[in-house]
PDB file of N, H, CA, C and O in Angstrom:
ATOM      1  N   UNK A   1      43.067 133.363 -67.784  1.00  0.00           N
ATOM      2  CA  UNK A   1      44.047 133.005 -66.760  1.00  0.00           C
ATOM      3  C   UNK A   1      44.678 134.280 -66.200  1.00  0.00           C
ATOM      4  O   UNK A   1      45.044 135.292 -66.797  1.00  0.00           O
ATOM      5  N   UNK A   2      44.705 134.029 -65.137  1.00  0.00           N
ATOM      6  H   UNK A   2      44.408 133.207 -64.652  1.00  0.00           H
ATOM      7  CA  UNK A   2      45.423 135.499 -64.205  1.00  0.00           C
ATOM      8  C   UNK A   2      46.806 135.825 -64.239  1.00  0.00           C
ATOM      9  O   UNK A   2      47.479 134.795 -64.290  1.00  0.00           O
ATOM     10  N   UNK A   3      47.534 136.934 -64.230  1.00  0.00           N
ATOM     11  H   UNK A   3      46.988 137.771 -64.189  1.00  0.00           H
ATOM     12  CA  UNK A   3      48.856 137.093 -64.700  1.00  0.00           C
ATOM     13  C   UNK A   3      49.449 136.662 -63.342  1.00  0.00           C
ATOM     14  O   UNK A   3      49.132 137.110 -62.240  1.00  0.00           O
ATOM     15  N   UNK A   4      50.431 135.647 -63.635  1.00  0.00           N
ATOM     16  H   UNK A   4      50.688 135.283 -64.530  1.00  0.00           H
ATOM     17  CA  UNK A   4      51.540 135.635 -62.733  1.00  0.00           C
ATOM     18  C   UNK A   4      52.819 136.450 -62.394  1.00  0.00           C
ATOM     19  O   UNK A   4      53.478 137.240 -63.069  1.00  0.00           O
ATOM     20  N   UNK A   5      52.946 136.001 -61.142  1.00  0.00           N
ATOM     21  H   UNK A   5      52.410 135.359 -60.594  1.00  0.00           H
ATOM     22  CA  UNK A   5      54.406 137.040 -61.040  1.00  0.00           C
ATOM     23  C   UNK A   5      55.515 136.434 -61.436  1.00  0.00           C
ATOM     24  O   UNK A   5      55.139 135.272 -61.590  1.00  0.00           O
ATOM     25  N   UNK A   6      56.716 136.481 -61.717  1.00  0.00           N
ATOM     26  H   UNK A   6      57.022 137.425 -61.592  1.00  0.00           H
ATOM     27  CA  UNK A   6      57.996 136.015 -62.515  1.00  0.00           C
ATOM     28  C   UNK A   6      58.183 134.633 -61.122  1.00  0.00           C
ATOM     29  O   UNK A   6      58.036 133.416 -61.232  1.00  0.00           O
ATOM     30  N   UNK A   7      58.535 135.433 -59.955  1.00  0.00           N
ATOM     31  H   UNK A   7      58.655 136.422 -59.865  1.00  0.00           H
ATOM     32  CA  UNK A   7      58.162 133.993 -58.803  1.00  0.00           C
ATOM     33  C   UNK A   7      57.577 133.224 -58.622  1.00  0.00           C
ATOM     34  O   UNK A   7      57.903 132.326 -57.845  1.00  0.00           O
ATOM     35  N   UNK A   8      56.526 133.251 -59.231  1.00  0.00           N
ATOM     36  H   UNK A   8      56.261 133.980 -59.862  1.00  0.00           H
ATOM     37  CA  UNK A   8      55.025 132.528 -58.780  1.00  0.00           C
ATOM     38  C   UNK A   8      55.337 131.535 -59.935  1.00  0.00           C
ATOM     39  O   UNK A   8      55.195 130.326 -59.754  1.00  0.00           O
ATOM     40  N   UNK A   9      55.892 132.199 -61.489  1.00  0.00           N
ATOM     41  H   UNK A   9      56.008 133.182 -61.636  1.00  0.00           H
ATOM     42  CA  UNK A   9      56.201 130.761 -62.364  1.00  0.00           C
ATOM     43  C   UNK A   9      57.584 130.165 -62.196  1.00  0.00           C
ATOM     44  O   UNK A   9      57.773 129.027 -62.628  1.00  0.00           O
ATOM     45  N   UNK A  10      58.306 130.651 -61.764  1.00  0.00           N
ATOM     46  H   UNK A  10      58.152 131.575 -61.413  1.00  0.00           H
ATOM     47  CA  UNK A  10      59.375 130.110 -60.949  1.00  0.00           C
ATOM     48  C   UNK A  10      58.992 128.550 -59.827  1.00  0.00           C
ATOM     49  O   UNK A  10      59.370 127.379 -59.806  1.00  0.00           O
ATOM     50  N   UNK A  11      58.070 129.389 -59.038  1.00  0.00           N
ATOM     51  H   UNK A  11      57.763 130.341 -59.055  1.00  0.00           H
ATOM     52  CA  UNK A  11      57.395 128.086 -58.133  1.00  0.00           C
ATOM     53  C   UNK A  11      57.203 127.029 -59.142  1.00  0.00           C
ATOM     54  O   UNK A  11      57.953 126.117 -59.491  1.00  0.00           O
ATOM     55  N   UNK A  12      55.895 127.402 -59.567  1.00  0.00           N
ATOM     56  H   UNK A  12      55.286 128.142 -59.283  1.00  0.00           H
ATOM     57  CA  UNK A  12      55.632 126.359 -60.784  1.00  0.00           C
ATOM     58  C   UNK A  12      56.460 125.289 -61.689  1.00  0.00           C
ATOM     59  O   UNK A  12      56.375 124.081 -61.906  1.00  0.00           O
ATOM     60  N   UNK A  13      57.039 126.022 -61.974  1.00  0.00           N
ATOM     61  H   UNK A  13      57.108 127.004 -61.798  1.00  0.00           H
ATOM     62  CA  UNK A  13      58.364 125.376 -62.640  1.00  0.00           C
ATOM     63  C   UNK A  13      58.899 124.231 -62.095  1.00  0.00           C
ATOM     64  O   UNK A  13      59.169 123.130 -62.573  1.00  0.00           O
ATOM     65  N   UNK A  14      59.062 125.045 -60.247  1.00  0.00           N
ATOM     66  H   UNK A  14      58.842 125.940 -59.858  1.00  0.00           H
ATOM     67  CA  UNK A  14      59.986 123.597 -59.871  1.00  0.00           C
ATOM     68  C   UNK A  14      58.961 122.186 -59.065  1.00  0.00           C
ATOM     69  O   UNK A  14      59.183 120.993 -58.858  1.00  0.00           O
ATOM     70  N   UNK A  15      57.507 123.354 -58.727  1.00  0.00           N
ATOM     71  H   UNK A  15      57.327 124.323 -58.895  1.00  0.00           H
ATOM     72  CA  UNK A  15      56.689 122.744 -58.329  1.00  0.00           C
ATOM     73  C   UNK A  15      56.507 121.226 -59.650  1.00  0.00           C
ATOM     74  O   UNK A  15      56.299 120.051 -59.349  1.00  0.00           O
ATOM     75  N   UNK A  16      56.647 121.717 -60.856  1.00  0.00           N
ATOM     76  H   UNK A  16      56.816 122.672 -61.101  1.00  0.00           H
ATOM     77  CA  UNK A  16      55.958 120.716 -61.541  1.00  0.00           C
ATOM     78  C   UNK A  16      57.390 119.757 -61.852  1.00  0.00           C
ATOM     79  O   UNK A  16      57.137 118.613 -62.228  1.00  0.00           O
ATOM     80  N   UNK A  17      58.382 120.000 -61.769  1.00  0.00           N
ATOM     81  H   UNK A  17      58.588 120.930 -61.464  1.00  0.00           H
ATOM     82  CA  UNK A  17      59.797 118.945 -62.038  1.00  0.00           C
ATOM     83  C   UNK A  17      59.897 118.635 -60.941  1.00  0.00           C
ATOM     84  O   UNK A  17      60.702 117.724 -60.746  1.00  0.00           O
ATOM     85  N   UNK A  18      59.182 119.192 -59.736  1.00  0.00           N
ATOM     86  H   UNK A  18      58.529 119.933 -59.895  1.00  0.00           H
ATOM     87  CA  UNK A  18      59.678 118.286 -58.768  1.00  0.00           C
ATOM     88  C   UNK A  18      58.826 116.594 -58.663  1.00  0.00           C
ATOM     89  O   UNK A  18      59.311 115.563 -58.196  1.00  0.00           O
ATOM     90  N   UNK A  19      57.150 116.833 -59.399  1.00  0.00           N
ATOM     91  H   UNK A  19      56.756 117.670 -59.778  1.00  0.00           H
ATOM     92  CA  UNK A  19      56.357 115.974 -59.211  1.00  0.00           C
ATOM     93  C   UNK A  19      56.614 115.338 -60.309  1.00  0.00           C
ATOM     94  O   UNK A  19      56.151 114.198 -60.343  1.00  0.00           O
ATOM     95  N   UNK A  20      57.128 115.642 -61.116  1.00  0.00           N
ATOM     96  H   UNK A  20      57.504 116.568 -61.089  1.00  0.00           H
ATOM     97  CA  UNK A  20      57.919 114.343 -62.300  1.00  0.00           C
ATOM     98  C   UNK A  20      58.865 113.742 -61.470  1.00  0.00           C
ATOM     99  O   UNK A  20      58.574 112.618 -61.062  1.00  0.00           O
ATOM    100  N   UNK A  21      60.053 114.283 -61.084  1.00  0.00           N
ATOM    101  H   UNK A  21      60.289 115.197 -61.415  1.00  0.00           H
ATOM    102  CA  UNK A  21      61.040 113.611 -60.321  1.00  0.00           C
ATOM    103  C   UNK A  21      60.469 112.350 -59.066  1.00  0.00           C
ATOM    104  O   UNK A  21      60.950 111.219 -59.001  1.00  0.00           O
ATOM    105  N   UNK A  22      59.358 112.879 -58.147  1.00  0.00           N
ATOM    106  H   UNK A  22      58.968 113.798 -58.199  1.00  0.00           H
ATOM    107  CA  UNK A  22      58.618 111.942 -57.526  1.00  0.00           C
ATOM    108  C   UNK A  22      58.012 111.135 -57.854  1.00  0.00           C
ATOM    109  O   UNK A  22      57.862 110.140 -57.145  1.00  0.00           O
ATOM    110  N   UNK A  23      57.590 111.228 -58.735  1.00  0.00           N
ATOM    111  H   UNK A  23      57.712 112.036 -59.312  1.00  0.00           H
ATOM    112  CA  UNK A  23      56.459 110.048 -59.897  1.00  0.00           C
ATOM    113  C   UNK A  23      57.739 109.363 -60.163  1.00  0.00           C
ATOM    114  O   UNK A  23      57.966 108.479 -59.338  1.00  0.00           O
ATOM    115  N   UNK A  24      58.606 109.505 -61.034  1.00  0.00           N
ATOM    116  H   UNK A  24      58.421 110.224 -61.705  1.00  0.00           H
ATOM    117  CA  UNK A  24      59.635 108.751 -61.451  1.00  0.00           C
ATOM    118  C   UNK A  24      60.293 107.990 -61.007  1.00  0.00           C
ATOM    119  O   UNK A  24      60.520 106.930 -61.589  1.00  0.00           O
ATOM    120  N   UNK A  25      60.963 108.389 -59.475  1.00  0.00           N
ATOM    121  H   UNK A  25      60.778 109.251 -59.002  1.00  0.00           H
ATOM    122  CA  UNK A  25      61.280 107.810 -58.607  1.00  0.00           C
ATOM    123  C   UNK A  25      60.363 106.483 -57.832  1.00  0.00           C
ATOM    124  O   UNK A  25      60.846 105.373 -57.608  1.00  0.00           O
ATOM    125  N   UNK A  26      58.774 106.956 -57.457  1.00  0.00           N
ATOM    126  H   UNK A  26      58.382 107.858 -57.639  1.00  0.00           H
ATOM    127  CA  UNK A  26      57.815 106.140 -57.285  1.00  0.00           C
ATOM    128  C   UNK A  26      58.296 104.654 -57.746  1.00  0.00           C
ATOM    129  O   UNK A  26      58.716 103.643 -57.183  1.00  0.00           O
ATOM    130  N   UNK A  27      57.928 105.178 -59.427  1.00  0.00           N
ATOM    131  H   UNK A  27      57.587 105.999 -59.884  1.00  0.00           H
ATOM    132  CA  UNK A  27      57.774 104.184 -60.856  1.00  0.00           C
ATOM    133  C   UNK A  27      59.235 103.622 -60.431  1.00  0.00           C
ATOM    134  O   UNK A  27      58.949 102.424 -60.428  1.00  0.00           O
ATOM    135  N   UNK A  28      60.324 103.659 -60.145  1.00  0.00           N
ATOM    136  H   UNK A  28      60.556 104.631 -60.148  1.00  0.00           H
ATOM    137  CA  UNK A  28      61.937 103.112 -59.782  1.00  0.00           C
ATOM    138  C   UNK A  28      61.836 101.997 -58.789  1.00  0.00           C
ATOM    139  O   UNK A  28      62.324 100.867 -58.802  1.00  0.00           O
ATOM    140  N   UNK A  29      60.967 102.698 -57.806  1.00  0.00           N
ATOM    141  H   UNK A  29      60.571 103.616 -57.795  1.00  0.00           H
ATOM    142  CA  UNK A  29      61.124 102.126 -56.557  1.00  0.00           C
ATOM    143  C   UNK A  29      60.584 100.750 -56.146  1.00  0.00           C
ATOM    144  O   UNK A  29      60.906  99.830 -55.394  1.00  0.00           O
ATOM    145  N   UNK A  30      59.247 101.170 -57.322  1.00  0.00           N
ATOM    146  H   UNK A  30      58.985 101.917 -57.933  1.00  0.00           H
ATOM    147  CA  UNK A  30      58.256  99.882 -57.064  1.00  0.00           C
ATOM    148  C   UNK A  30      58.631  98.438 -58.256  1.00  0.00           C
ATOM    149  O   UNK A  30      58.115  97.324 -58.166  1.00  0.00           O
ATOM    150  N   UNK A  31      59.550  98.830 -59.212  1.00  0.00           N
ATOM    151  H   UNK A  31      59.970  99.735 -59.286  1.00  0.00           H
ATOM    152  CA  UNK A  31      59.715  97.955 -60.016  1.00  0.00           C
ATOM    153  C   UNK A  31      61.076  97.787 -59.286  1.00  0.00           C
ATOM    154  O   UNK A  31      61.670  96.896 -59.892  1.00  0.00           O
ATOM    155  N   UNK A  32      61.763  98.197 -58.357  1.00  0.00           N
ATOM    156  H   UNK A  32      61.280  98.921 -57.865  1.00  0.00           H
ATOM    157  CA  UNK A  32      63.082  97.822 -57.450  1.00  0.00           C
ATOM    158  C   UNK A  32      62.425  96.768 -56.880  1.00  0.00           C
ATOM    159  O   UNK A  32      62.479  95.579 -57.196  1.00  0.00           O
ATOM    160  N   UNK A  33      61.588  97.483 -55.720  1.00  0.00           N
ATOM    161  H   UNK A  33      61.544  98.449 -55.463  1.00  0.00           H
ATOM    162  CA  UNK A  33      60.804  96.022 -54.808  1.00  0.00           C
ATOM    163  C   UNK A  33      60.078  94.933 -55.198  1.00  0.00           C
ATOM    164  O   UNK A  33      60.058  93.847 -54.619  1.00  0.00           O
ATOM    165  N   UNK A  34      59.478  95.238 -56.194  1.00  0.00           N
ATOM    166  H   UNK A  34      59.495  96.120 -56.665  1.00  0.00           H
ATOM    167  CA  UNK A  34      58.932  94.266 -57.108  1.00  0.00           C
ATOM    168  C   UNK A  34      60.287  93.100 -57.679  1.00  0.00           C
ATOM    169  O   UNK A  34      60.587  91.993 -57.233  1.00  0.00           O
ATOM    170  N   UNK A  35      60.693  93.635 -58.444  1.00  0.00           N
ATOM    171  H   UNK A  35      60.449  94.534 -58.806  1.00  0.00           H
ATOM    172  CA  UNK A  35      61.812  92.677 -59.417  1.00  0.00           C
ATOM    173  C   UNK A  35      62.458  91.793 -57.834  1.00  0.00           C
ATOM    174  O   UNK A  35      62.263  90.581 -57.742  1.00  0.00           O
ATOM    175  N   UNK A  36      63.243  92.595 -56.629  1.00  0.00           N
ATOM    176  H   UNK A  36      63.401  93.580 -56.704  1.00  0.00           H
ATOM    177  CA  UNK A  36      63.660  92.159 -55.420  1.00  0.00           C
ATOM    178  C   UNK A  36      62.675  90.996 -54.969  1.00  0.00           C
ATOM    179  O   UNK A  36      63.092  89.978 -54.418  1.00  0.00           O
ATOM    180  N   UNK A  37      61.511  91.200 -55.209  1.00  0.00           N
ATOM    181  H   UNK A  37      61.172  92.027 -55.657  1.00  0.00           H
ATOM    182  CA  UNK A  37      60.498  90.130 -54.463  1.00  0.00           C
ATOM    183  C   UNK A  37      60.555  89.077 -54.746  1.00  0.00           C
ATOM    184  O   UNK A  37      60.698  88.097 -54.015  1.00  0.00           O
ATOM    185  N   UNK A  38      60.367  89.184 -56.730  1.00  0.00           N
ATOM    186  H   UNK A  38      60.251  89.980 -57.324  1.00  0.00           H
ATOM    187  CA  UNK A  38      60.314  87.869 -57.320  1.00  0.00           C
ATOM    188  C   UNK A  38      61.723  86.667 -56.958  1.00  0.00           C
ATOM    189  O   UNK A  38      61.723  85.464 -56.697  1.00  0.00           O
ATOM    190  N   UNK A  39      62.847  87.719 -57.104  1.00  0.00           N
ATOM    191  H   UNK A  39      62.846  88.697 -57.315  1.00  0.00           H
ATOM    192  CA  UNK A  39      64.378  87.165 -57.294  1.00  0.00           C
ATOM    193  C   UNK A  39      64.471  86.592 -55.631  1.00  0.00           C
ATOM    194  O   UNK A  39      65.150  85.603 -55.354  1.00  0.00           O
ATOM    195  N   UNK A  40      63.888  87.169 -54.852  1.00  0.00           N
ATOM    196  H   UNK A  40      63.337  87.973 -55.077  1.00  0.00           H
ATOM    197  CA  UNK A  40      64.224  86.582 -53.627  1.00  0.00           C
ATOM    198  C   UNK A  40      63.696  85.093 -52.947  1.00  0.00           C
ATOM    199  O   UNK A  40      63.995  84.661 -51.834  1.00  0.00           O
ATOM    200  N   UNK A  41      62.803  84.442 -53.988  1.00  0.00           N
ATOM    201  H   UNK A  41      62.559  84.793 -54.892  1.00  0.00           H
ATOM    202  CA  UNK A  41      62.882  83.203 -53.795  1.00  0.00           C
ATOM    203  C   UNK A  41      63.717  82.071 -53.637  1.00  0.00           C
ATOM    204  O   UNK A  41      63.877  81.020 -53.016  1.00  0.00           O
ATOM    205  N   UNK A  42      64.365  83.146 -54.894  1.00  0.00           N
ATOM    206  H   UNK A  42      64.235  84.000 -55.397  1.00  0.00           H
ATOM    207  CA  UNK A  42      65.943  81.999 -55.490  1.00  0.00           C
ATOM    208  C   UNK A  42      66.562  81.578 -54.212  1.00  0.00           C
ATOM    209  O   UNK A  42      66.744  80.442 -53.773  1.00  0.00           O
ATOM    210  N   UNK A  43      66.961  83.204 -53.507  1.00  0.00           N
ATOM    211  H   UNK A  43      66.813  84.126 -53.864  1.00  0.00           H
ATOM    212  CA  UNK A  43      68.120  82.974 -52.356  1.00  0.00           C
ATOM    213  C   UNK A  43      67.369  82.276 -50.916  1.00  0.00           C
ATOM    214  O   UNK A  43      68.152  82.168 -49.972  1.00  0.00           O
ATOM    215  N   UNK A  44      66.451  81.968 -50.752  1.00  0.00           N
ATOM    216  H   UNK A  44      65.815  82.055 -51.519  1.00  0.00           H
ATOM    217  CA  UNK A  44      65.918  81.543 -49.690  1.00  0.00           C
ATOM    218  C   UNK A  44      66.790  80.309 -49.614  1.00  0.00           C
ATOM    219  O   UNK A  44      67.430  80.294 -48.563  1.00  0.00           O
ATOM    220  N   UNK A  45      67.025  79.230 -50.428  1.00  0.00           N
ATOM    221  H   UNK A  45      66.505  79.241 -51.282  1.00  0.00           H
ATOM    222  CA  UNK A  45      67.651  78.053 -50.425  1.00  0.00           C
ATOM    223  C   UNK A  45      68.799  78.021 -49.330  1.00  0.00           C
ATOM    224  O   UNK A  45      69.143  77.146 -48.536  1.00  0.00           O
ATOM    225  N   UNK A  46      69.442  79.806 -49.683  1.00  0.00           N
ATOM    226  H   UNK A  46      69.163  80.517 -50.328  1.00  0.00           H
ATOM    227  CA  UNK A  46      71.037  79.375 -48.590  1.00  0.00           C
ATOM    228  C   UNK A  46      70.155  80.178 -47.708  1.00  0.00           C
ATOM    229  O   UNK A  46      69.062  80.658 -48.005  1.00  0.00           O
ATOM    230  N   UNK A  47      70.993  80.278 -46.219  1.00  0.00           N
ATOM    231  H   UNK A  47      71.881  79.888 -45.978  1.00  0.00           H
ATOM    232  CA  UNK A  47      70.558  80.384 -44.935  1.00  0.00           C
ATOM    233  C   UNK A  47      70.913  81.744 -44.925  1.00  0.00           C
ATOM    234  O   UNK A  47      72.040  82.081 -45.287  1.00  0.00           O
ATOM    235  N   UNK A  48      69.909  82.724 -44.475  1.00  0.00           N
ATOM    236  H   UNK A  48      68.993  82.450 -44.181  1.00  0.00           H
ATOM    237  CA  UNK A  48      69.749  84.307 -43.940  1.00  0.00           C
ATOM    238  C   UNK A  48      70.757  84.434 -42.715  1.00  0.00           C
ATOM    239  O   UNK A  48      70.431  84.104 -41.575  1.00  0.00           O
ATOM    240  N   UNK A  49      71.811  84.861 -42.995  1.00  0.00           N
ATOM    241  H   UNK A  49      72.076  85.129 -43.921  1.00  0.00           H
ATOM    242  CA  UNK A  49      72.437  85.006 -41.285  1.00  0.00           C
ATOM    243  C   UNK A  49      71.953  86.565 -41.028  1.00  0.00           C
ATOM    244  O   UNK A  49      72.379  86.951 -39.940  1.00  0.00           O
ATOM    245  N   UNK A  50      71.223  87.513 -41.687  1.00  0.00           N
ATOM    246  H   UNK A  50      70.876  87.199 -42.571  1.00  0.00           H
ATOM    247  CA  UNK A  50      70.730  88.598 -41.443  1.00  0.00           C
ATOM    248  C   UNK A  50      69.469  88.378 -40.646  1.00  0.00           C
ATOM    249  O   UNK A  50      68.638  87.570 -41.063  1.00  0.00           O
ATOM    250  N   UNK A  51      69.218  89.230 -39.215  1.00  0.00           N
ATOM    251  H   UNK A  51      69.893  89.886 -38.877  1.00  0.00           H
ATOM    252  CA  UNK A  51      68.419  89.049 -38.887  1.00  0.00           C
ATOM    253  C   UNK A  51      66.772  89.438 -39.335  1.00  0.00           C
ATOM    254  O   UNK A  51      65.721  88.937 -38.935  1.00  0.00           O
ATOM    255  N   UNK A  52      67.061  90.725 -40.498  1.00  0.00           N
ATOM    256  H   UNK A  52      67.915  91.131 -40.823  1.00  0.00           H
ATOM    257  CA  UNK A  52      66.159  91.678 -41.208  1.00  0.00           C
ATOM    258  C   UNK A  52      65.520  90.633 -42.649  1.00  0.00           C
ATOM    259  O   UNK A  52      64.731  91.117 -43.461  1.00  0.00           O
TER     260      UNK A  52
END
């Protein structure tokens, strides 16, 4: 492996916590919209005054 510069593992560093933080978030987002999907049957019963 080739020597890095003190910056270059710096990058790295945040390069690689940043793609945990995105994965993680992903994994948040989709069990948000998901869980939202199922539960939103319930409320269909009363009337949407939202047009969205």
């Amino acid at each position: 492996m080739p020597q890095l510069s003190p910056l270059n593992w710096i990058f790295l560093f945040l390069l690689f916590w940043a793609a945990v933080l995105s994965v993680s978030i992903l994994i948040w987002w989709s069990t948000k919209t998901y869980f939202l999907g199922k539960t939103s049957n319930v409320s269909d019963v009363k009337e949407n005054k939202w047009n969205w």
